[in-house]
C-alpha positions, 0 to 999 in steps of 0.5 A, spaced: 239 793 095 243 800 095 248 800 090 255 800 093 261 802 089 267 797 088 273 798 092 277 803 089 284 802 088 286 808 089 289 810 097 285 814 101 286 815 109 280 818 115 282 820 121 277 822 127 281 824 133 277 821 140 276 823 146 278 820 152 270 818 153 268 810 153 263 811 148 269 813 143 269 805 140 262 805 138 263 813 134 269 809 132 265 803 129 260 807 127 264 811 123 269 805 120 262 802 118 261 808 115 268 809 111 268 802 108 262 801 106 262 808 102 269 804 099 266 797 096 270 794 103 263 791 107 268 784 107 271 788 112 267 790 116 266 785 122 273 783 122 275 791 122 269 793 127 271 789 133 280 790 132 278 798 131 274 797 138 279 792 142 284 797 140 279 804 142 278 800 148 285 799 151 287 806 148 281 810 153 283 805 159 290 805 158 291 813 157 288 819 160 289 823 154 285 824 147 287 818 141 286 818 134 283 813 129 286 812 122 283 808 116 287 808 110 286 803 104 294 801 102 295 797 096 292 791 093 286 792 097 289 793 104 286 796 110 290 799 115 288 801 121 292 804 127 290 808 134 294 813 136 294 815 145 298 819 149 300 813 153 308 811 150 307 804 153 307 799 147 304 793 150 308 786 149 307 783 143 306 789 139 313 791 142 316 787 136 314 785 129 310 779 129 314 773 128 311 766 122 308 763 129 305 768 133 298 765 131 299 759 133 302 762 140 295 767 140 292 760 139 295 757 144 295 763 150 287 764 149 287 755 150 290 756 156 286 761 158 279 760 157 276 763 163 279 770 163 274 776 162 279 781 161 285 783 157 284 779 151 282 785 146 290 784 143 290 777 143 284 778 138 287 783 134 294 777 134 288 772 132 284 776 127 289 780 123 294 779 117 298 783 120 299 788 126 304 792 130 306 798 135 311 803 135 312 809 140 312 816 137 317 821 141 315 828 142 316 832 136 316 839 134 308 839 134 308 836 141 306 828 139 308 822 143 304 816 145 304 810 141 301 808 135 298 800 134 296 798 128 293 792 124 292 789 117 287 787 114 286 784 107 279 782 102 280 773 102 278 770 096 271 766 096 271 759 094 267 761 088 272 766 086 278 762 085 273 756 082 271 761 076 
């Protein structure tokens, strides 16, 4: 087994700018697996795989311009993960900060539609963050506008963790 490093408690942030290409959620998966493994954060990385390709995804489909993937490692452990595109539109629910029973709405709205095959990449990222959101970014003195759409993610206790 490699040896890999335990998780730094220091911040850290990789950004990697993506064209408006369909293969940019698989460079940024890759590159996602890349940055979390070199940080002690492999706990991580499935659940952070698929949000981070859900969100690349919705940005090439739903802009005509380049996006951004940010990876920051916050406090505590906390990964961050936010994409930036040039489409202003925030998608609902990410117009509003999540309220304490947006799980068991999500939860409710993929019961109620089972048979969809598409347009479920937001609902998974409701589903499987500790916490998400959007904002929009209005045009500034270096011309960036668009949105940003982000998630959290936070390294759960295993069960022999907490009995030790």
């Amino acid at each position: 087994m490699a040896n890999v490093p335990p998780p730094s408690s220091d911040p850290w942030t990789y950004s990697l700018r993506l064209p408006n290409d369909p293969r940019a959620a698989r460079i940024s998966r890759a590159t996602l697996r890349a940055v979390l493994s070199s940080h002690g954060m492999t706990e991580l990385t499935d659940t952070a795989e698929l949000l981070t390709c859900e969100l690349v995804t919705n940005a090439v489909r739903h802009s005509d311009g380049p996006a951004q993937l940010r990876i920051r490692h916050l406090c505590e452990s906390r990964l961050r993960v936010s994409i930036w595109d040039t489409n202003p539109t925030i998608p609902a629910p990410f117009d509003a900060p999540p309220s304490p029973l947006d799980r068991f709405t999500a939860l409710t709205e993929a019961a109620a539609n089972l048979d969809a095959t598409s347009g479920r990449g937001l609902l998974i990222v409701r589903l499987c963050a500790d916490n998400w959101g959007g904002y929009p970014l209005a045009d500034d003195l270096f011309g960036i506008s668009g949105k940003l759409l982000w998630f959290e993610l936070t390294p759960q206790q295993h069960a022999y963790e907490i009995a030790a």
